[in-house]
Every structure is written in structure tokens, then in C-alpha cells.
C-alpha distance (Angstrom), angle and dihedral (degrees) to the residues before:
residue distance angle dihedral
X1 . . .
X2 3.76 . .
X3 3.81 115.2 .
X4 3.55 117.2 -146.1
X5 4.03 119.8 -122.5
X6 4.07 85.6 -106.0
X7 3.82 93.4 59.7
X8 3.53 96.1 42.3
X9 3.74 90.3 56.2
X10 3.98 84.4 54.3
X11 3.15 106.1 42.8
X12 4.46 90.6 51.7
X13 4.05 82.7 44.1
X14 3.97 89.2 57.4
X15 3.74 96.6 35.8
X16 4.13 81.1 59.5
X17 4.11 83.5 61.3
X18 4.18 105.6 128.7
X19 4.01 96.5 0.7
X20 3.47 140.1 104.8
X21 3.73 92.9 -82.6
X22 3.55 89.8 60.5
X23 3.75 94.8 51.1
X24 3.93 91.2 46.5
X25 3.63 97.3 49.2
X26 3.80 94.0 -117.4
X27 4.09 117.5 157.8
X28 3.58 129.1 178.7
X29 3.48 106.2 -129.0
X30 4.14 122.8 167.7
X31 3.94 129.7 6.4
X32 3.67 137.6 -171.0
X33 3.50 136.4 -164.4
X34 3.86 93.3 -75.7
X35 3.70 108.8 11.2
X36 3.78 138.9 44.7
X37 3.91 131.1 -159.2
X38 3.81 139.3 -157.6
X39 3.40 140.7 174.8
X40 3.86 144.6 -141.4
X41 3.44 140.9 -166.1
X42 3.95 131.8 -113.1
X43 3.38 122.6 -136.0
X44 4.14 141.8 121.0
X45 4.29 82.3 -73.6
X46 3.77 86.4 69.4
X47 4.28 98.6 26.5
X48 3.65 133.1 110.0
X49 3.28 112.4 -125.9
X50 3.78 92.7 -93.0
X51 3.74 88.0 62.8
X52 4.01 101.6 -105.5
X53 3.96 125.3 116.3
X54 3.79 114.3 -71.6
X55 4.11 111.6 -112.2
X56 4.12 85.6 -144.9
X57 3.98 87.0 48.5
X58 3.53 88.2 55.5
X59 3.93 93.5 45.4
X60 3.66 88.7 44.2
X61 4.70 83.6 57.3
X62 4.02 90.0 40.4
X63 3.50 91.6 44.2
X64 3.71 96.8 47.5
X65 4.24 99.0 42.9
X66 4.08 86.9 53.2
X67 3.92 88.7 48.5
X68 3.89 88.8 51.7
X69 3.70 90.6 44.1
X70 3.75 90.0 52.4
X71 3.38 97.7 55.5
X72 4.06 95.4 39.8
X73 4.05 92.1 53.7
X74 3.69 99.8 22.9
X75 4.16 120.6 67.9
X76 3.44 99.6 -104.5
X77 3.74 94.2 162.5
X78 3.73 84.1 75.1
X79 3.91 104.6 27.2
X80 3.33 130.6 43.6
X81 3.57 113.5 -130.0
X82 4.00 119.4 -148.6
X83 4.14 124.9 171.8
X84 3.72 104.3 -113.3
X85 4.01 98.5 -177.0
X86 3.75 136.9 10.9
X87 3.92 127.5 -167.3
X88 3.97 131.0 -176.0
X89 3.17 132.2 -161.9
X90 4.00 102.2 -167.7
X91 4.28 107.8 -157.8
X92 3.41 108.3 155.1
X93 4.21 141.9 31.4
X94 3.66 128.6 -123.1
X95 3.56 130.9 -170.5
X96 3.90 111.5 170.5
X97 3.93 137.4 0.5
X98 4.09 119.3 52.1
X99 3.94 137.1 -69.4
X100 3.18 134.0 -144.3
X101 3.50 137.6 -142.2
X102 4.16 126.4 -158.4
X103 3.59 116.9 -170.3
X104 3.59 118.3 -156.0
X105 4.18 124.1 173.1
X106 3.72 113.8 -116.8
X107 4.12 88.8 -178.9
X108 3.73 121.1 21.0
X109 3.52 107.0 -175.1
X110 3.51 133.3 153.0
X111 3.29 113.4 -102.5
X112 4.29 95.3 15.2
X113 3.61 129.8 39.5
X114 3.74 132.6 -164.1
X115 4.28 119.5 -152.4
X116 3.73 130.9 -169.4
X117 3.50 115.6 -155.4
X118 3.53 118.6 -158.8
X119 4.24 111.4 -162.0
X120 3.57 117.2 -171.3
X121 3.92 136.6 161.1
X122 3.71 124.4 -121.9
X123 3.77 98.5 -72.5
X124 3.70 88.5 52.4
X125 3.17 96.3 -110.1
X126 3.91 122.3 154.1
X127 3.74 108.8 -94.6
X128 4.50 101.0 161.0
X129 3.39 134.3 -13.1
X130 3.63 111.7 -150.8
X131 4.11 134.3 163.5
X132 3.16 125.6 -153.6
X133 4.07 131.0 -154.2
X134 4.18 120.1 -143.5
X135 3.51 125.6 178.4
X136 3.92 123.7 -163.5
X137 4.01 117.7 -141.0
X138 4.08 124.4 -175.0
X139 4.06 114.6 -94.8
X140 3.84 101.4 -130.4
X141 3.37 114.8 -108.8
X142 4.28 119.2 -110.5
């Protein structure tokens, strides 16, 4: 059974039910062939305390939209899929409105996988650049 792009979004959207996604806002919200995006919105939730976006809150969306990706492109009804590594790269401040993050693979290999994830504020203007490392490992077998 083929899923259409609609359904996918819903189904990652519920999966992000009573997680950290949830609590930070963060929706998956288009895909493409090879990359997926989401957004999240900026406000004191995700602040430091001097009332710009958080560089972990924006890990936390990077790091979330490559995990997603992962397991939409990669088979992750055979492999688990766990982040191994996450970088940022923080360039600009935000204060209010949404990012959003696209992941896009640099390396898709079989057993690891390398992510950029472009963040950028509602101008599109470059906010983090961050990459993010996967690695896929065998479910047992029942």
C-alpha cells in the first residue's frame, strides 16, 4: 500500500502525539522525493532568557525533521533507525514567527546516513545549519 504525501504528513504529525515535538510546536509539513520539512513556532516556550530562539530548540526541530526523514526514505520496518550525531551551526537570531527546517541526505548509505538541515525564518533567511548522522541496525526477527 502506497501512502499518499497527505497521509504521510498525518500519520508523522500524530506519531509526534505526547513528545517533544508536541511540546516545541514542531509539525511536519511538505515532503519531496528526497527531503522533508517542518516548522516550529517562536515564542518565550522556545527563548533564552534574553528573548531570542534557543540553539538546543533549534537542534531539538533539525534533529527531529532528519529523524522523520529517516524513517520515511529509509526501511524502517526492518531497521531501526537512531540519530548517532548532531551538529549546529547557529547564524542568525529569532525572536517571534516560525522556522523551518528541510532535511536533505548528503550520504545515504545503508547502514549510515548523513542529513543537512537547512533552518531558516520566514523570509528564508539562514537561521542554523546543522547535520545530522543516523545509522540503521536490523530489528530482530520474532
Amino acid at each position: 500500500m502506497t501512502l499518499s504525501k497527505e497521509e504521510i504528513l498525518e500519520r508523522c504529525n500524530l506519531m509526534s502525539k505526547n513528545t517533544l515535538m508536541e511540546t516545541l510546536g514542531i509539525e511536519i509539513i511538505d515532503l519531496g522525493e528526497d527531503w522533508l520539512k517542518a516548522k516550529m513556532p517562536v515564542s518565550s516556550k522556545v527563548h533564552q532568557p534574553d528573548g531570542v530562539l534557543h540553539g538546543g530548540a533549534t537542534a531539538a526541530l533539525a534533529e527531529s525533521v532528519g529523524s522523520f526523514a529517516s524513517h520515511i526514505f529509509l526501511d524502517s520496518e526492518n531497521y531501526f533507525i537512531r540519530g548517532t550525531e548532531i551538529s549546529a551551526n547557529h547564524i542568525k537570531s529569532v525572536t517571534s514567527g516560525y522556522v523551518y527546517a528541510t532535511a536533505r541526505f548528503i550520504h545515504k548509505g545503508r547502514t549510515t546516513q548523513l542529513f543537512e538541515i537547512k533552518v531558516t525564518d520566514e523570509d528564508g533567511n539562514l537561521v542554523s545549519i546543522c547535520k545530522l548522522s543516523t545509522i540503521s541496525l536490523p530489528k530482530k526477527k520474532a
